[in-house]
C-alpha positions in Angstrom: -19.5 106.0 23.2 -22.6 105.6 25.8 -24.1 103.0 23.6 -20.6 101.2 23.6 -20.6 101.4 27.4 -23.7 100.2 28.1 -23.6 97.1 26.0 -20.2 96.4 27.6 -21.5 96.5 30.8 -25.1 94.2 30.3 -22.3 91.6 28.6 -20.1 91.8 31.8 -23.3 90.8 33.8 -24.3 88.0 31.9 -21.1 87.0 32.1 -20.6 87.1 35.9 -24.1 85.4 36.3 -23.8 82.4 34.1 -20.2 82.1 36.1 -21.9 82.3 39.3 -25.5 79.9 38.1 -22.6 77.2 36.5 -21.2 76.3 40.0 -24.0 76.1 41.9 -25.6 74.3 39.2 -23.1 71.8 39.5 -23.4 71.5 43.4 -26.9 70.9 42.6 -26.6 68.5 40.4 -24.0 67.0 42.3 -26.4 66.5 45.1 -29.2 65.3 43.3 -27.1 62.5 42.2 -25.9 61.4 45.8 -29.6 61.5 47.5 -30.6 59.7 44.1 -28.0 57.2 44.4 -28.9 57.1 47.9 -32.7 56.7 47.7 -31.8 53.9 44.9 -29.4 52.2 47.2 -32.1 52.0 49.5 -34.6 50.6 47.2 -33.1 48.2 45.9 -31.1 46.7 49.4 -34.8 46.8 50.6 -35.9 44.5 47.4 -33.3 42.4 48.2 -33.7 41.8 51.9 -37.4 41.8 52.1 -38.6 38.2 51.7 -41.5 37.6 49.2 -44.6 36.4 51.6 -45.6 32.7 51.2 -48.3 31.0 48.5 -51.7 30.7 49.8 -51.3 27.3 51.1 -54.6 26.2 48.9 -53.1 27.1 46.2 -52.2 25.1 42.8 -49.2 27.0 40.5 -47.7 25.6 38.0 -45.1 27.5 35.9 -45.7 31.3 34.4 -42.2 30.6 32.6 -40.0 27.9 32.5 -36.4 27.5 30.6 -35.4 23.8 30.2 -32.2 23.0 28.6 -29.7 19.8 28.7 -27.0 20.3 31.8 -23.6 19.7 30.6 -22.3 16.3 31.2 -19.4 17.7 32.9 -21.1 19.5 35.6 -20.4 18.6 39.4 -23.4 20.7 40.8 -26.3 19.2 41.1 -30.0 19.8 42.9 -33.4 21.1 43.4 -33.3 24.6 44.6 -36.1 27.3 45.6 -35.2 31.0 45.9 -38.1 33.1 46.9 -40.4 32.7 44.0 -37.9 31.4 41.3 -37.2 27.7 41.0 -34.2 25.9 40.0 -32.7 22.6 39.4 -29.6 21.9 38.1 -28.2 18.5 36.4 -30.9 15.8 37.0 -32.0 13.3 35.3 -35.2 12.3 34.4 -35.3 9.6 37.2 -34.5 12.2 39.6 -37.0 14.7 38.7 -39.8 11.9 38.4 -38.8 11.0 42.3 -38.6 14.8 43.6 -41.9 15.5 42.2 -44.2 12.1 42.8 -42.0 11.6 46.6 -41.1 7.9 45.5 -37.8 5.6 45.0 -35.9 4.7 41.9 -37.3 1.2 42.4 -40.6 2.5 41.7 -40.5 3.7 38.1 -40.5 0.4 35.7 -40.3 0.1 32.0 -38.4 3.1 31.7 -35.8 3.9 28.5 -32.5 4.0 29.2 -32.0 7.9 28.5 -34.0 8.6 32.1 -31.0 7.8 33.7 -28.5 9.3 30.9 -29.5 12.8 30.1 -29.6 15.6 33.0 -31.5 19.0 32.3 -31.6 22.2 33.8 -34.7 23.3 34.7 -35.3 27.5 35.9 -38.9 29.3 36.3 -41.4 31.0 38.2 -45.0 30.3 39.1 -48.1 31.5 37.4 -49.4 32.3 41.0 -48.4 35.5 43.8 -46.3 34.5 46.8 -43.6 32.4 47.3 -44.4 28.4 46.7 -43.9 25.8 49.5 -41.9 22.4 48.8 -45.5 20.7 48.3 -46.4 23.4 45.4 -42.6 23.2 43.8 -43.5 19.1 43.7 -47.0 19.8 41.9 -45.7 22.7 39.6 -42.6 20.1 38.6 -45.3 16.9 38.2 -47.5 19.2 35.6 -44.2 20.5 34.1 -43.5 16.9 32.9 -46.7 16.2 32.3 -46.8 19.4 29.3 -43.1 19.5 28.6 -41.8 16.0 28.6 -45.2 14.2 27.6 -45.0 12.2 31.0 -48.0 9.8 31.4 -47.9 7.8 34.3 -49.7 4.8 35.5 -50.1 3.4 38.9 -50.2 0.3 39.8 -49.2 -2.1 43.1 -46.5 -4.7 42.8 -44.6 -6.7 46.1 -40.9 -4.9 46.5 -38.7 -5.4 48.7 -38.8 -3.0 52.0 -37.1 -3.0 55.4 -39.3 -3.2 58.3 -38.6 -0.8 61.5 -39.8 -2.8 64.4 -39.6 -2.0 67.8 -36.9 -4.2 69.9 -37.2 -6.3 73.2 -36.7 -3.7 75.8 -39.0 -1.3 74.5 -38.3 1.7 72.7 -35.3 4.0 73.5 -36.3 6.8 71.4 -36.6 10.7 73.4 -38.9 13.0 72.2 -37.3 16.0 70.5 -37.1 19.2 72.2 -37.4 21.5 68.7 -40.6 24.0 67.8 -42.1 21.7 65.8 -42.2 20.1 62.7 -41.2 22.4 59.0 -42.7 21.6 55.9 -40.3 22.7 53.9 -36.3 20.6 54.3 -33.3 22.5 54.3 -30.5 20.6 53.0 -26.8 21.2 52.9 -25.1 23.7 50.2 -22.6 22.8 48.1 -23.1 19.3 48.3 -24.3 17.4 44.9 -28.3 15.6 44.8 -29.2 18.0 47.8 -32.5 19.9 48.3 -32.1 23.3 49.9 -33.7 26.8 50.3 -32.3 30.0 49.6 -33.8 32.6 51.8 -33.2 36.2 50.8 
């Protein structure tokens, strides 16, 4: 009957202690995954509001990774984006990725085929090279890009075009010098609106 008692009694204590560990197990627990969550939310708010730093300015990236497809022909957006370190542009043609990337006019490409101005692409990477690029980088990164991708050889050469010639009036000039910081090397352009250039700050 002794024996019967006492092994009654250890199982009533185990009993009442894994009912008493279970709760505060749970709080535990419970906590753990709020300061987690927490200390994750944190994190990752910090990634996301922390700006990468800039390219060294001497330096010459071209793409680490970069996903060209055809845009579809149906597609109302349209531009040349940079977000931090990742590139984008979005439904433009051949013509319009030669002229972002060498700075020149339309009127400047000759002999070209007829699909230049036909087929748009999408174009999204990231550089080979730490920071964030500057507009003069994304231009050199694109030019090698068609270069290796596309097969683009170009060859310069100088021919008369027509140009219009700014030329100051009788009178003088009437022009006020601007009262901002100073000059930006890298536009800003209006979102939303199609054939626009613009940077995405995080």
């Amino acid at each position: 009957m002794l024996s019967a008692t006492r092994v009654h009694v250890r199982e009533t204590v185990r009993l009442r202690h894994t009912a008493e560990v279970r709760p505060a197990l749970r709080r535990t627990a419970v906590l753990f995954a709020v300061l987690l969550r927490g200390a994750f939310g944190a994190w990752a708010q910090d990634k996301v509001t922390q700006p990468f730093a800039p390219m060294a300015r001497d330096a010459d990236p071209e793409f680490e990774v970069a996903v060209i497809k055809p845009a579809d022909p149906n597609s109302h957006s349209q531009g040349f984006r940079l977000n931090g370190r990742r590139i984008s542009i979005e439904s433009n043609t051949m013509t319009s990725l030669i002229c972002f990337a060498y700075s020149i006019q339309k009127s400047q490409i000759v002999s070209a085929p007829q699909w230049f101005d036909d087929q748009t692409w999408n174009i999204d990477g990231v550089p080979d090279t730490v920071g964030a690029p500057n507009w003069h980088q994304y231009r050199r990164m694109l030019q090698k890009l068609l270069s290796t991708r596309f097969g683009l050889v170009l060859h310069r050469d100088k021919r008369e075009l027509p140009v219009y010639a700014i030329t100051v009036a009788k009178g003088g000039p009437k022009l006020e010098k601007s009262a901002s910081a100073g000059y930006s090397e890298r536009p800003v352009g209006t979102r939303g609106r199609p054939g626009t250039i613009h940077e995405v700050h995080q």
